[in-house]
C-alpha positions in Angstrom: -26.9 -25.2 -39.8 -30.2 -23.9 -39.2 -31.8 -20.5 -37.0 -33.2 -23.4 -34.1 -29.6 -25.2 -34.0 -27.6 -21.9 -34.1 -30.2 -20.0 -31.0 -29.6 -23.5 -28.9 -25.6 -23.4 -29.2 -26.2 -19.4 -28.1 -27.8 -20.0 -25.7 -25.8 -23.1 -24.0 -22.9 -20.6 -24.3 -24.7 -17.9 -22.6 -25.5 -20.0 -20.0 -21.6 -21.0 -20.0 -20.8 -17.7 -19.4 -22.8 -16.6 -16.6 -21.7 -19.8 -14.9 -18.5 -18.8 -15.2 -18.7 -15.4 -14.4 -18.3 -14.4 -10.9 -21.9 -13.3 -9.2 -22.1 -9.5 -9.5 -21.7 -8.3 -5.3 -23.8 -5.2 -4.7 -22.2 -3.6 -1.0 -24.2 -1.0 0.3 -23.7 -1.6 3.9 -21.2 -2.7 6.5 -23.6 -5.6 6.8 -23.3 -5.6 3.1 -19.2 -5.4 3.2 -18.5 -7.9 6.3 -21.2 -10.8 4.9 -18.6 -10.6 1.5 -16.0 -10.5 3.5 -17.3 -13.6 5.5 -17.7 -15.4 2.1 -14.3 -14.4 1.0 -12.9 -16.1 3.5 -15.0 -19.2 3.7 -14.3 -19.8 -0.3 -10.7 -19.4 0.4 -10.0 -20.9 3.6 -8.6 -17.9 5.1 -8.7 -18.2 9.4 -8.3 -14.5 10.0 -8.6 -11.2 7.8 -7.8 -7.6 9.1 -9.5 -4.9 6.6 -9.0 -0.9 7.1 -10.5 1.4 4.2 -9.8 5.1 5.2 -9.8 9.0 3.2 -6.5 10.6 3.7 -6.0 10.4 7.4 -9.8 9.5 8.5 -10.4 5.7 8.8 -13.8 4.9 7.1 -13.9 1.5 8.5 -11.8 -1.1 9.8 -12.7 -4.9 10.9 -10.7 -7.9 12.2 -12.4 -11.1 11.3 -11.9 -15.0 12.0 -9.5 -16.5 14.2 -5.7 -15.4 14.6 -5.2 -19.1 15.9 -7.2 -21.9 14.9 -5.8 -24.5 17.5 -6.4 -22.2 20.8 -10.2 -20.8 19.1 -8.9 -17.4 19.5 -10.3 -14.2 17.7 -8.5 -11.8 15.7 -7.9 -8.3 17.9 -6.9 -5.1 16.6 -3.7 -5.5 18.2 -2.5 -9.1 16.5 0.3 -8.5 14.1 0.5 -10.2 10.5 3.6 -11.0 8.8 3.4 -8.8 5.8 5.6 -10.7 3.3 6.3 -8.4 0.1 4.5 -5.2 1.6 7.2 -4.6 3.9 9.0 -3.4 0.6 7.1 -0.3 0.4 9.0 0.8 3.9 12.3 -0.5 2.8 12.1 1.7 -0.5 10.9 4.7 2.0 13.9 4.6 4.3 16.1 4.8 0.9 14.6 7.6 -0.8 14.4 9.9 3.4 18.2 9.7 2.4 17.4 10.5 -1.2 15.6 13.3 -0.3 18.2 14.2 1.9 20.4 14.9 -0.6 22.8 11.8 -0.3 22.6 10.5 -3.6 20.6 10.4 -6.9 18.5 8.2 -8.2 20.9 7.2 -11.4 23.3 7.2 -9.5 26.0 4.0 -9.3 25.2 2.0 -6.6 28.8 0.7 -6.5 29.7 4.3 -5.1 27.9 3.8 -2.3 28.6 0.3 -1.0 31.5 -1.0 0.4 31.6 -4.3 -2.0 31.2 -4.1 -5.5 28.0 -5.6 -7.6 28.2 -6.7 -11.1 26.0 -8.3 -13.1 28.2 -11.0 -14.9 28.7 -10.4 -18.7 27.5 -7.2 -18.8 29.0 -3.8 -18.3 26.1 -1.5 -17.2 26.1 -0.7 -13.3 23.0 -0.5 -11.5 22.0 2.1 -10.2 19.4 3.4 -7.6 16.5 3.7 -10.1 17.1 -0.5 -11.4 16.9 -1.0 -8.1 13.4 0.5 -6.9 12.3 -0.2 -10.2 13.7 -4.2 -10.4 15.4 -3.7 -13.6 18.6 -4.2 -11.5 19.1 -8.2 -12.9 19.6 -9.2 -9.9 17.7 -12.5 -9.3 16.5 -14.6 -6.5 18.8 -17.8 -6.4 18.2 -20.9 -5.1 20.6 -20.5 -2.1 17.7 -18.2 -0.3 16.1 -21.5 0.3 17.9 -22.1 3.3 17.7 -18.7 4.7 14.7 -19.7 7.0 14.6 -19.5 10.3 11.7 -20.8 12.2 11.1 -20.0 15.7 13.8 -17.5 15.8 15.7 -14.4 14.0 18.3 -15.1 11.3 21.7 -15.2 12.8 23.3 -14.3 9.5 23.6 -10.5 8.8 21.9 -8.6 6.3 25.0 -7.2 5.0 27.5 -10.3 4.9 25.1 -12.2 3.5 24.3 -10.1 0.6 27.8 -10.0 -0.2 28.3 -13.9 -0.4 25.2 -13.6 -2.5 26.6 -11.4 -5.0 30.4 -11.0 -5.4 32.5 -13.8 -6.7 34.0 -16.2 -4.3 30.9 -15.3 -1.8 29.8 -18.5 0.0 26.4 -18.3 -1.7 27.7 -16.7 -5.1 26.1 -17.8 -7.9 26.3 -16.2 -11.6 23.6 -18.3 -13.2 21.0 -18.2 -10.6 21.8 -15.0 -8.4 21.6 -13.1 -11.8 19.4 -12.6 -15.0 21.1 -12.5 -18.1 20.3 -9.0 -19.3 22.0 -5.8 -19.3 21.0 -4.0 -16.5 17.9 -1.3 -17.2 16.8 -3.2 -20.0 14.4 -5.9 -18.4 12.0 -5.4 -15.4 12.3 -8.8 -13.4 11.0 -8.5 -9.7 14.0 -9.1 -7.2 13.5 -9.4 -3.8 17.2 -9.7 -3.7 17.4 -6.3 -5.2 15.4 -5.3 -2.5 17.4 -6.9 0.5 20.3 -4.4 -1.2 18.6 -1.8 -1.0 18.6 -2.1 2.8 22.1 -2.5 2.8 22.2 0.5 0.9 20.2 2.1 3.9 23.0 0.8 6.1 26.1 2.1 4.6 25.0 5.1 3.6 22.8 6.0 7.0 25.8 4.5 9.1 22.7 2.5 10.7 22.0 -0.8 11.4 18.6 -1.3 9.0 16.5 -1.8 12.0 17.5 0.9 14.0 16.8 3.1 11.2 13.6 2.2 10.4 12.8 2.5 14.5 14.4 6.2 14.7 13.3 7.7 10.9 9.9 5.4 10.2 8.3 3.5 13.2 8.5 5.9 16.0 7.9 9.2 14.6 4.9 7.8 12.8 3.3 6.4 16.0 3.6 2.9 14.2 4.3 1.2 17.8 3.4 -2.2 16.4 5.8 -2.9 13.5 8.8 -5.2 14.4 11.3 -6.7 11.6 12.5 -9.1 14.5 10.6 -12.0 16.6 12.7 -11.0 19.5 11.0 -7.6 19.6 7.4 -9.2 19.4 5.7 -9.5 22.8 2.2 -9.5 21.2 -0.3 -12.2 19.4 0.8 -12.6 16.0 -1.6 -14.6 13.6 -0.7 -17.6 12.9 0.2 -18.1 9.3 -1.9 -21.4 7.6 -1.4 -22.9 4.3 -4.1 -25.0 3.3 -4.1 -28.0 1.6 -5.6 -31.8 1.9 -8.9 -30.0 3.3 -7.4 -28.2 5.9 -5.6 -25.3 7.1 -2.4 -26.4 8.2 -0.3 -24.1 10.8 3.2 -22.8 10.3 5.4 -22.5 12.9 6.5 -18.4 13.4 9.9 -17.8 10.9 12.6 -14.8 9.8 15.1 -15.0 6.8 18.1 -13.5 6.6 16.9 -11.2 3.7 14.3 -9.9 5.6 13.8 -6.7 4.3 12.1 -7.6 1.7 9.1 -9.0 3.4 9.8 -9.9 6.8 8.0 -6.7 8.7 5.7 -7.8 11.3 2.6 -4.9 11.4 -0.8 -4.6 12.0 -3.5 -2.5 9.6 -4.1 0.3 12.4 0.4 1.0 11.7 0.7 0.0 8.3 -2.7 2.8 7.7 -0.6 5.3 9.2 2.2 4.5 6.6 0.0 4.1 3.5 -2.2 7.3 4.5 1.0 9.9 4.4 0.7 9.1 0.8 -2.5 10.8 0.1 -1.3 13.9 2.6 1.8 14.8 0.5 4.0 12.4 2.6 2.7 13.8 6.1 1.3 11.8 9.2 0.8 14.0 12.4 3.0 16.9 11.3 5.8 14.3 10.5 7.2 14.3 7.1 8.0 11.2 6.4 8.9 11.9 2.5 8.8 14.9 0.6 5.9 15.2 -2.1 7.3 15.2 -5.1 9.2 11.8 -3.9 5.4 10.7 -3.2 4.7 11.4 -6.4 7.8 9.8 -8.3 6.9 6.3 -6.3 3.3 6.3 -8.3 4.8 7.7 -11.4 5.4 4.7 -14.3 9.4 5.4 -13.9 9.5 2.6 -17.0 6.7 2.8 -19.4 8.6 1.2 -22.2 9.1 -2.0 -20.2 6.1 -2.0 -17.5 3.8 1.1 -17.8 2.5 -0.4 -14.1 5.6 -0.2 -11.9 6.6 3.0 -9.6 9.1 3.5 -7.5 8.5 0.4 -5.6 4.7 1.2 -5.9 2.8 -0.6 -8.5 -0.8 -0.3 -10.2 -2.4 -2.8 -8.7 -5.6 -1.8 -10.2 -6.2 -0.1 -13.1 -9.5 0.3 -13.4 -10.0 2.3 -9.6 -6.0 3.8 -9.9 -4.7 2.1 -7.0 -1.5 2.1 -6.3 0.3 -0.2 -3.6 2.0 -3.5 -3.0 1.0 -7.2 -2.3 2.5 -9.9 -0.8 2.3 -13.7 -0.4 5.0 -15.5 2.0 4.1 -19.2 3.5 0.7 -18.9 5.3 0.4 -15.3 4.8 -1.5 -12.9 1.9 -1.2 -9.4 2.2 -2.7 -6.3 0.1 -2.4 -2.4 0.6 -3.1 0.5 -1.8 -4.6 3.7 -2.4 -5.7 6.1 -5.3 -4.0 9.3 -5.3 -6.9 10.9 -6.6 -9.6 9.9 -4.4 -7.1 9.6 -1.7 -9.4 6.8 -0.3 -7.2 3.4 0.3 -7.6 0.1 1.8 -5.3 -3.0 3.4 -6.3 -6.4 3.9 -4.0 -8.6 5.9 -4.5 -12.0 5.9 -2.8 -15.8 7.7 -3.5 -17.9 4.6 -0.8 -18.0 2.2 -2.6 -19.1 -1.0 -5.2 -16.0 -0.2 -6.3 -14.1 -3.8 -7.1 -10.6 -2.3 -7.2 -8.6 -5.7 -10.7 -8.4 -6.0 -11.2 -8.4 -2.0 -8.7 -5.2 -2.8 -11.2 -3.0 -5.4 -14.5 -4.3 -3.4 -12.7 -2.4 -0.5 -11.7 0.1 -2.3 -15.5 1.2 -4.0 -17.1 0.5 -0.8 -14.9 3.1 0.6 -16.3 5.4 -1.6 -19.7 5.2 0.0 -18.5 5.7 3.2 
């Protein structure tokens, strides 16, 4: 082949490349920051995005953009909640280690010695412990029977704890030892689980002597000044965006729903409350004078607690991005997209909350995040 045919074929892959590659975004102002935001959420359909970047406890910036209902034209307030789907983890795991650092259990210790039903992971002989848990190592899966645990319009009428026992003893109504489990020996895989984390609310429950709401109201919400976070619809009094999914061309709306499992992503919260959260990790787990973990928990919850298996997951924290250290939580729930983290270095962190489920906010995420730097 010869020097002419060999530059041509470079070149037409060159200009491959580039065309594939996303255009490089240079942010150097709010009007900078908010007309990529604005593009963002043109390119992926998204009605209504919250953003808050702050530095330890100072908020650097924070915008609400779009419409929190498309039908009734109305803008997005500081005030609207968003369902957070899989974020709402990250205050699940907290009330469970306040008891840990209490003092009321260990983190390998059996979880069987602290519930009032047994859990066993069918053909294996390893018990799961508190560690497999925050770390979803438990084998524990998500089974088809959470399909029907939908509610829309209203709260679940199932309870948290009944229903996790169906789910996961034998003879349980929705007991299943193919699908409710993974086949490996507990500790030796890392498979996400929101089931695992559902239990660890229960956990909460039994060993607290607290309903799971009530706790997080008395321990979390109130002494953090988080005023708008609600794990029920009943509670809600406020706007909460409306979650779209979009398809066909259109943003379709979703009517307002709870699961039973809720837990493990059914928090309702806004950016101004879930920055109060997110920022007591930079501040040795302090908000306000309130401790709402000790540091060296803090610092377990960013730690890789399994590097042979993931060298990315925490304590319920994960790396979300490695190249700018963040650590956080996503989450994606019908007509919802959610996004938190923070670098413990830095100490700067953003969250973007979003009503479109099939939202990508990863690189939304790290623009955020170095923009916040120049702040």
């Amino acid at each position: 082949m010869g020097k002419s045919k060999l530059n041509l074929l470079f070149f037409t892959f060159l200009l491959f490349v580039f065309a594939c590659r996303k255009e490089v975004i240079e942010i150097n102002s709010v009007a900078d920051f908010e007309q990529y935001l604005q593009d963002e959420m043109k390119d992926q359909h998204i009605p209504a995005m919250s953003v808050l970047i702050f530095e330890q406890d100072q908020i650097l910036y924070e915008g609400y953009l779009g419409k929190s209902n498309l039908a009734q034209n109305k803008d997005l307030t500081a005030n609207d909640l968003f369902l957070l789907a899989s974020v709402s983890k990250t205050v699940t795991a907290t009330a469970l280690l306040q008891l840990y650092d209490q003092g009321a259990f260990q983190l390998d210790d059996k979880i069987n010695d602290y519930l009032s039903f047994a859990v066993h992971v069918p053909n294996h002989s390893t018990d799961i412990t508190f560690r497999m848990l925050l770390t979803h190592t438990s084998a524990i899966a998500d089974g088809s029977a959470l399909d029907d645990q939908y509610y829309y319009g209203m709260d679940s009428p199932v309870a948290l704890s009944s229903f996790m026992q169906d789910y996961l003893v034998p003879g349980g109504q929705f007991y299943d030892a193919k699908e409710n489990f993974y086949d490996f020996e507990p500790g030796s895989a890392h498979e996400y689980s929101n089931e695992g984390n559902a239990l660890i609310a229960v956990l909460v429950e039994e060993i607290s002597g607290m309903n799971f709401n009530a706790y997080c109201k008395q321990h979390i919400f109130t002494p953090m000044g988080m005023t708008n976070s609600f794990w029920r619809l009943d509670e809600i009094n406020q706007t909460i965006a409306q979650p779209y999914d979009y398809s066909g061309g259109k943003n379709h709306s979703i009517e307002h729903y709870t699961f039973t499992d809720y837990p493990n992503g059914g928090l309702r919260s806004n950016v101004g409350d879930m920055f109060k959260f997110l920022s007591s990790f930079t501040q040795n787990g302090f908000h306000n004078g309130y401790q709402l973990l000790e540091p060296g928990t803090v610092t377990a919850m960013i730690t890789p607690q399994i590097p042979n298996l993931d060298p990315e997951v925490g304590l319920h924290m994960f790396l979300m991005d490695a190249e700018n250290n963040l650590w956080g939580h996503d989450g994606g729930e019908q007509g919802v997209a959610t996004i938190m983290a923070f670098n413990p270095g830095t100490k700067v962190g953003a969250l973007i909350f979003t009503n479109q489920g099939e939202a990508d906010l990863t690189e939304i995420l790290s623009q955020s995040y170095q923009f916040g730097l120049k702040l």
